[in-house]
N, C-alpha and C positions, 0 to 999 in steps of 0.2 A: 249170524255174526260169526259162529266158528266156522263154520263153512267157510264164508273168505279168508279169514286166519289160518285156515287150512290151503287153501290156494294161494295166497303169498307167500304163506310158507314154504310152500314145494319148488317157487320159481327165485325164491330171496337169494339162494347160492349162485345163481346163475345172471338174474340182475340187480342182485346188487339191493340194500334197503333201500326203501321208500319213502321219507319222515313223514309224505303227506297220508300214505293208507295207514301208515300205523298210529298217526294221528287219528284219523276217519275213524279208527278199529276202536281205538281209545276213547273215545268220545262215544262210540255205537255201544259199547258194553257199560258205558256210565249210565245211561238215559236207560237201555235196558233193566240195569242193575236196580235201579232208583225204582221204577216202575214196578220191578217185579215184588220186590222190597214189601211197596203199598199194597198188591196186589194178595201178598203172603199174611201181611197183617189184618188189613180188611176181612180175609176168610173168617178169621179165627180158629183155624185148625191147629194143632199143635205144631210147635218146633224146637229143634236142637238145631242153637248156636254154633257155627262151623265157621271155621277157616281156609280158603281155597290158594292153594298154592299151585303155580304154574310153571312147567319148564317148558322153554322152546326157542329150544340150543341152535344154530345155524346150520350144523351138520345132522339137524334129526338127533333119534333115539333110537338104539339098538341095543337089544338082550339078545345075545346066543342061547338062551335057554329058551324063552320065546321061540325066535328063529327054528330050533330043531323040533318045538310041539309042533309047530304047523308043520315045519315039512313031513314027522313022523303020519297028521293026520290027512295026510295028501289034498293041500289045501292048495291050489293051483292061483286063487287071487288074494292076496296081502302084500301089505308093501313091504320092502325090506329095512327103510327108515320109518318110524313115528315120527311126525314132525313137532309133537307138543303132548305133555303130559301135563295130567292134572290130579293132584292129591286133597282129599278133603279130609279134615282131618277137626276133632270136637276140643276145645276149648280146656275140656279138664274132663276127668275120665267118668263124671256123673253124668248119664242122660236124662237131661232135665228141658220141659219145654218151658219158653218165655214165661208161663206162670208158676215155674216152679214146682211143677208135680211130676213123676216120672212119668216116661211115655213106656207103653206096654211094648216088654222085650226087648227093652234097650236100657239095661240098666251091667 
């Protein structure tokens, strides 16, 4: 799924949005989401609660700081735009998995 998000992202300045792929995308990360959801709970492994926030601006993402790590570490393939970033980011600053016990190293 990010994979195509990623390829329409890179041709979207050029032709232009889509409504029906970003539909398609929207609907693919729904059914995903849901599934992976049950998939996480059925474990019963532990978790912390998060929130995922997403940019993915039309002209990309670019840091000049970034930019001059790689070119310091003679990095020959990187893009010079991100087309999409993602922040994840915990609910409130106790790490606590769904049963309320803390998870080891993360408190």
């Amino acid at each position: 799924m990010f994979s195509t998000a990623f390829r329409y992202l890179q041709t979207r300045a050029d032709k232009g949005t889509k409504p029906n792929v970003e539909a398609s995308i929207a609907s693919r990360f729904g059914r995903t989401h849901t599934a992976a959801q049950k998939a996480i709970t059925k474990s019963g492994l532990p978790t912390i609660p998060a929130h995922i926030k997403a940019a993915l601006p039309a002209q990309g993402i670019q840091d000049h700081t970034i930019n001059r790590l790689l070119l310091m570490s003679s990095s020959e393939h990187h893009l010079s735009v991100v087309p999409m970033a993602f922040f994840v980011e915990r609910p409130s600053a106790q790490a606590e998995s769904v049963v309320g016990r803390p998870l080891p190293g993360l408190s």
